[in-house]
C-alpha positions as CSV (number, residue, x, y, z in Angstrom):
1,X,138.3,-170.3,172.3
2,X,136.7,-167.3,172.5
3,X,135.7,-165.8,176.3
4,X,132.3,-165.6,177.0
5,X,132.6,-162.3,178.2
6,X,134.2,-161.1,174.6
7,X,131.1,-162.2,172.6
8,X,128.8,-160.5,175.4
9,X,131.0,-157.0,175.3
10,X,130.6,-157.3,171.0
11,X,126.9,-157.9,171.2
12,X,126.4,-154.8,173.5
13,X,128.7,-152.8,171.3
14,X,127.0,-153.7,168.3
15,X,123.6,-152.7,169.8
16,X,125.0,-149.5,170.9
17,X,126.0,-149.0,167.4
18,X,122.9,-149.8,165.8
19,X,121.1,-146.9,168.4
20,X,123.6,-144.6,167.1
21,X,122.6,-145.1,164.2
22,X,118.9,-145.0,164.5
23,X,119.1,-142.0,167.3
24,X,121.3,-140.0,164.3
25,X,119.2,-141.4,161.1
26,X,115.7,-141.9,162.6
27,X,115.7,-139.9,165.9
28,X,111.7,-140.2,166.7
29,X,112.0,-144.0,165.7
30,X,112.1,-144.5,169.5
31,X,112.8,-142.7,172.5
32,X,116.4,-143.9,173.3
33,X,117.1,-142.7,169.6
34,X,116.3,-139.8,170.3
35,X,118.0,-139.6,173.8
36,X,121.1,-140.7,172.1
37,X,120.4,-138.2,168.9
38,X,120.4,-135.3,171.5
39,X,123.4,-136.0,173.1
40,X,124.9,-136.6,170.1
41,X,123.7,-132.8,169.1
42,X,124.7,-131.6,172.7
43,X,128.5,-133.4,172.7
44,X,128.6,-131.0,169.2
45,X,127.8,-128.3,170.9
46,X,129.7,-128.4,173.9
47,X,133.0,-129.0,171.8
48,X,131.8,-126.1,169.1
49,X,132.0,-124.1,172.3
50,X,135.6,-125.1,173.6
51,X,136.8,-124.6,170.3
52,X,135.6,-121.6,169.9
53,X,135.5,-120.1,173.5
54,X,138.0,-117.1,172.9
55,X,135.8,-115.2,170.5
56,X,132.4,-116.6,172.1
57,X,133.8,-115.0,175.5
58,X,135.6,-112.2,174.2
59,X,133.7,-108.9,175.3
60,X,133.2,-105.0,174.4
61,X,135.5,-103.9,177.3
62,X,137.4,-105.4,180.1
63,X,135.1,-105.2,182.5
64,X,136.1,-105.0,186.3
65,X,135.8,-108.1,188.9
66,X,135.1,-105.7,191.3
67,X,132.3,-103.6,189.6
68,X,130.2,-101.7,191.8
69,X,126.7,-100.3,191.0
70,X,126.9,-96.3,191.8
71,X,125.0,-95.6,194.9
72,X,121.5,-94.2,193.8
73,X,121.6,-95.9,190.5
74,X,120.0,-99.0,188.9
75,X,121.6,-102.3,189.7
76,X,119.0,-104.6,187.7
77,X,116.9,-103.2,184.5
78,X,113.6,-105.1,183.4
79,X,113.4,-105.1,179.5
80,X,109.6,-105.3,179.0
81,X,108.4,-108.1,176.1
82,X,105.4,-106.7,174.1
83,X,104.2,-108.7,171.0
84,X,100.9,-108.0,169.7
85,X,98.4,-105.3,171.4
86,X,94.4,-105.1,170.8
87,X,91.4,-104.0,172.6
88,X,90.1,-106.2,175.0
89,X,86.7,-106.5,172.4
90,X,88.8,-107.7,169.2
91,X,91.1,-110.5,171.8
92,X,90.2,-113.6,170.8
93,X,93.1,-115.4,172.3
94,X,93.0,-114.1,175.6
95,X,95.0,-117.2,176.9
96,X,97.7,-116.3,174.2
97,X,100.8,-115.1,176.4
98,X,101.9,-113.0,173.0
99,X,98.7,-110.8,172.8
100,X,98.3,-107.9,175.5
101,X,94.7,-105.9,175.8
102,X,95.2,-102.2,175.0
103,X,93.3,-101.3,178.3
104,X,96.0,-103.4,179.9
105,X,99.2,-101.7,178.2
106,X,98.2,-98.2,178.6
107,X,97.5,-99.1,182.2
108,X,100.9,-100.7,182.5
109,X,102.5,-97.0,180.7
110,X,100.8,-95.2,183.2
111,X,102.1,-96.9,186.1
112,X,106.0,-96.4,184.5
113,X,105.0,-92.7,184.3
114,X,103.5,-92.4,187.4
115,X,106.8,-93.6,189.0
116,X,108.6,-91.5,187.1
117,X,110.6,-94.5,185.3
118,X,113.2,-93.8,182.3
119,X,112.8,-96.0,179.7
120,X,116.8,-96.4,178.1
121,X,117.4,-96.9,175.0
122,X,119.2,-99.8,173.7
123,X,122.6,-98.1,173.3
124,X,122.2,-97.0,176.8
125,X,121.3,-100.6,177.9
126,X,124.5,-101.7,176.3
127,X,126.4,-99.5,178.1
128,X,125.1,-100.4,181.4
129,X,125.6,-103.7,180.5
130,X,129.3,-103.4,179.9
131,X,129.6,-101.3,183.2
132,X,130.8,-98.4,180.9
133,X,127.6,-95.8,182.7
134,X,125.0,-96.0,185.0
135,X,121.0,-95.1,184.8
136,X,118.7,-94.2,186.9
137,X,117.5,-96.7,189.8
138,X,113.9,-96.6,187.8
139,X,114.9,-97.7,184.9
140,X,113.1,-100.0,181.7
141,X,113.2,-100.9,178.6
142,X,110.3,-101.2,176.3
143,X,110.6,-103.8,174.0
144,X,108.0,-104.8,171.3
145,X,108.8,-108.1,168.6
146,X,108.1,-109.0,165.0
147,X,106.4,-105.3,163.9
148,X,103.1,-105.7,164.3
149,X,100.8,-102.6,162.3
150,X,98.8,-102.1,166.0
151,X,102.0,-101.2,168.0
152,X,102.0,-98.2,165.8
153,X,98.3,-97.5,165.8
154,X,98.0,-98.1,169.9
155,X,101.4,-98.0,171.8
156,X,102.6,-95.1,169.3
157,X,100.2,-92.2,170.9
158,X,100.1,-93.7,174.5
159,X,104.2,-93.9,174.9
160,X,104.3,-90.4,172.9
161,X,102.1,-88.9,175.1
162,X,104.4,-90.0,178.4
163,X,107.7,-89.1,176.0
164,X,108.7,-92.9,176.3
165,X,111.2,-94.4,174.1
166,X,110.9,-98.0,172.7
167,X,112.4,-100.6,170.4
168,X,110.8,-102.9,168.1
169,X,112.4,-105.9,166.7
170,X,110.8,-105.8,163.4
171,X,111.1,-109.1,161.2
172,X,112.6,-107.2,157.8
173,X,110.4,-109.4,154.8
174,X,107.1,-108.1,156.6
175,X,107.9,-104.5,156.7
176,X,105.6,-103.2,154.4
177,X,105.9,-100.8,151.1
178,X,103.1,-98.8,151.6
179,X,100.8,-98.1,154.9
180,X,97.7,-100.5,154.8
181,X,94.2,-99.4,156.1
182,X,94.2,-101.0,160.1
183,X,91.6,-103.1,161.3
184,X,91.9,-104.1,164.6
185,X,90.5,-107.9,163.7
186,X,93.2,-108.7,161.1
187,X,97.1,-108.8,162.1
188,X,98.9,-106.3,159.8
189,X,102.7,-105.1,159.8
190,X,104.7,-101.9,159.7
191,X,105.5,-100.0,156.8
192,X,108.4,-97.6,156.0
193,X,106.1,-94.4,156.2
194,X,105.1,-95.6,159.6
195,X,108.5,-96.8,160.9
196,X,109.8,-92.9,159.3
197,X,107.0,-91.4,161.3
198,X,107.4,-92.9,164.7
199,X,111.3,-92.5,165.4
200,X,110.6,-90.1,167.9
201,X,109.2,-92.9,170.0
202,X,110.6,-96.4,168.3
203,X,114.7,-97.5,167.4
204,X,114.4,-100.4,165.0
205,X,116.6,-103.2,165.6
206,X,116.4,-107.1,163.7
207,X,114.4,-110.2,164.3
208,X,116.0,-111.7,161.1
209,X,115.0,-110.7,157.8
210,X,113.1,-113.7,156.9
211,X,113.9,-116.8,159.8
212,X,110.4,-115.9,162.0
213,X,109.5,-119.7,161.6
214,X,110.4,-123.0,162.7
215,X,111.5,-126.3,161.3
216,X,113.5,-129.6,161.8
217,X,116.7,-128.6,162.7
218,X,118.5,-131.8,164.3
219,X,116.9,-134.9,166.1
220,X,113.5,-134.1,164.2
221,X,112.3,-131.5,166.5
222,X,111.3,-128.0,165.2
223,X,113.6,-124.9,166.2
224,X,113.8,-121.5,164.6
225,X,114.9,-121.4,161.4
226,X,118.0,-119.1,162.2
227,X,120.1,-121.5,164.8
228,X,121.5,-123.1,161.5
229,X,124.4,-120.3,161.4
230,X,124.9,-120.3,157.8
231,X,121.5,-119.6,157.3
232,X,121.6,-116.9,159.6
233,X,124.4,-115.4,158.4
234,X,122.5,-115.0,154.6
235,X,119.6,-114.2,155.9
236,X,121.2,-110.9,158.0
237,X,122.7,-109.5,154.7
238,X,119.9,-109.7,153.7
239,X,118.3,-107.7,156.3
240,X,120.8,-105.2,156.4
241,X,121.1,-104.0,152.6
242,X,117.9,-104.6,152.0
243,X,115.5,-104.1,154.2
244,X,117.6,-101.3,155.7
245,X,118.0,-102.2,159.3
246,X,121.8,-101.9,160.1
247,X,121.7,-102.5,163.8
248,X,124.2,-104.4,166.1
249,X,121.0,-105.6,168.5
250,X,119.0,-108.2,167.7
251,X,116.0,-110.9,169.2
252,X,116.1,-114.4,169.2
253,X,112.6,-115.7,167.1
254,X,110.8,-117.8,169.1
255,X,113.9,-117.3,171.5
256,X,115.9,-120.4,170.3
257,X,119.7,-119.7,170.3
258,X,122.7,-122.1,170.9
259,X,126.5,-121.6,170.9
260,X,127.1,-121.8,166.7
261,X,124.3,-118.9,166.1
262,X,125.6,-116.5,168.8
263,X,129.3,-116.8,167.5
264,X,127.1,-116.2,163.7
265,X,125.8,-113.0,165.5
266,X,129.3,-112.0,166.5
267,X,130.8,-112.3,162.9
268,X,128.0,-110.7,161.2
269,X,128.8,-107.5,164.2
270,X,125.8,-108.0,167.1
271,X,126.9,-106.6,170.2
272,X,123.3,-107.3,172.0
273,X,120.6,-110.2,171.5
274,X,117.8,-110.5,173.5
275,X,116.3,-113.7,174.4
276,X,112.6,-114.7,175.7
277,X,114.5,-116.4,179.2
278,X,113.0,-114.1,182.2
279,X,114.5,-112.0,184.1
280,X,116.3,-108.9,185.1
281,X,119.4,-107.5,183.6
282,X,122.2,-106.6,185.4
283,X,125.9,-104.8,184.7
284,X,128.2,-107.7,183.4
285,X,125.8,-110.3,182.0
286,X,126.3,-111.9,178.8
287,X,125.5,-109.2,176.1
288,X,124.3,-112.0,173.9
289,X,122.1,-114.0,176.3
290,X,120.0,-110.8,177.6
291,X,116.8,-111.8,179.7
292,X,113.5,-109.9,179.5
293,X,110.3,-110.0,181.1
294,X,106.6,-111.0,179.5
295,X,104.0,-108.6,180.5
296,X,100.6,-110.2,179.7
297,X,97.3,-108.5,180.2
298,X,96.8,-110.2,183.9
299,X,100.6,-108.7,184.8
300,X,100.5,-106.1,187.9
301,X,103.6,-104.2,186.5
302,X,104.2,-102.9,189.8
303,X,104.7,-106.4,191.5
304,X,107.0,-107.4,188.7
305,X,109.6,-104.3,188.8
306,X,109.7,-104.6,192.2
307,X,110.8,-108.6,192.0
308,X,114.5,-109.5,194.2
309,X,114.7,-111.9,192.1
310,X,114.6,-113.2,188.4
311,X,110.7,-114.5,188.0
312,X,110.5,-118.9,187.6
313,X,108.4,-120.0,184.9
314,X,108.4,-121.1,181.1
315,X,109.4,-118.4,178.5
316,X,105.9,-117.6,176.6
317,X,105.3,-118.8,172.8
318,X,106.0,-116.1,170.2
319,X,103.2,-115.0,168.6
């Protein structure tokens, strides 16, 4: 006869099968599917990373337990997030976290030349990074995403006039063939003869050539369209012999990443990838996991540089 306990143990395991199931198949058929469906997705994760930890952790340069930052030099860098800049008039999104009033930026340029910051370039970043040189104790990076027509048309003059330097993580399928007439009320993208004609100011580095969007990637919910790494992986060739930009640095869209499509960024030669996660960067950090800051048009840029710590608070939505 069969032990009470036995047909209670089957029962429970056959429920726990049937949630398996469900949480794999149908994730938002209830909320302990999708519980289960997300640790399912996390378990696959965590054991993608032990099997591939070597090459995840593998770094640049051997860098030194017992770094220390050069007396007089920087020992955190802020990389500033742009997105989208307009006059205060045209902003009709003022709670959007992506758009920045042009009255506010150029106030915010002013301050960084007023206090005689550097702003590094990226290959100068990376070096930091690695703990292979030092920059100055007033040091930033200007970063701008996606490749919007009005960074060229507002931040252009204002950083040229300071002799700033910035990057712009340009999202390749919307750079465009020829220069379109601006107007401030419409969003517009870069073109070639614009991207030629600001180098004195801009680098140009990827956002992926054509993943700037998101969909369902596992339990039903929406991610960017580049965490599935073979995707990614298409989509950079793609970017690079096409659309021209050859880089080894590279944003996050929408600043979703996990473990497969940093290892993709690794194989396809990324040595930098920035994410929307704030904070400061400092000499060792995880080349691939690189924090920056959001400066909105409410930001006192002063109050933020000056932080001792990395700021709390949600990373913004991309515009």
């Amino acid at each position: 006869m069969r032990k009470p306990w036995k047909k209670y143990m089957f029962a429970l395991l056959a429920m726990l099968l049937v949630v398996y199931v469900l949480g794999v198949n149908f994730p938002k058929s209830s909320i302990l599917a999708h519980k289960m469906c997300s640790s399912w997705v996390a378990a696959q994760n965590e054991l993608f990373y032990w099997q591939h930890r070597d090459e995840l952790n593998q770094r640049n340069v051997a860098l030194a337990a017992d770094y220390v930052v050069p007396q007089g030099t920087a020992d955190k860098v802020a990389v500033l997030m742009y997105h989208y800049i307009v006059p205060a008039k045209y902003n009709t999104e003022p709670k959007n976290n992506s758009i920045i009033n042009l009255e506010a930026f150029e106030k915010d340029m002013k301050y960084l030349y007023d206090n005689h910051y550097h702003t590094a370039t990226l290959q100068e970043l990376e070096k930091f990074v690695n703990e292979q040189a030092p920059l100055p104790q007033n040091t930033v990076v200007i970063s701008f995403d996606d490749g919007y027509q009005n960074n060229m048309i507002y931040a252009y003059p204002i950083m040229k006039k300071y002799g700033f330097h910035a990057t712009m993580f340009v999202i390749g399928s919307k750079i465009q063939a020829k220069t379109e007439t601006f107007d401030p009320t419409k969003t517009s993208y870069v073109s070639r003869e614009e991207m030629k004609a600001t180098t004195d100011v801009f680098e140009f580095n990827s956002h992926t050539y054509n993943l700037h969007f998101k969909e369902p990637l596992h339990c039903g919910d929406d991610y960017a369209a580049g965490m599935d790494p073979d995707r990614f992986v298409a989509d950079d060739h793609i970017m690079r012999t096409e659309a021209g930009i050859n880089t080894p640095y590279f944003a996050y869209p929408f600043g979703d990443f996990r473990m497969q499509m940093i290892y993709a960024l690794k194989q396809c030669g990324y040595r930098m990838a920035f994410t929307v996660h704030q904070g400061f960067i400092r000499p060792g950090d995880d080349p691939l996991q690189l924090k920056r800051l959001t400066v909105i048009s409410t930001t006192n840029i002063g109050e933020l540089l000056h932080m001792d710590h990395d700021p709390d608070g949600s990373a913004p939505v991309a515009f």
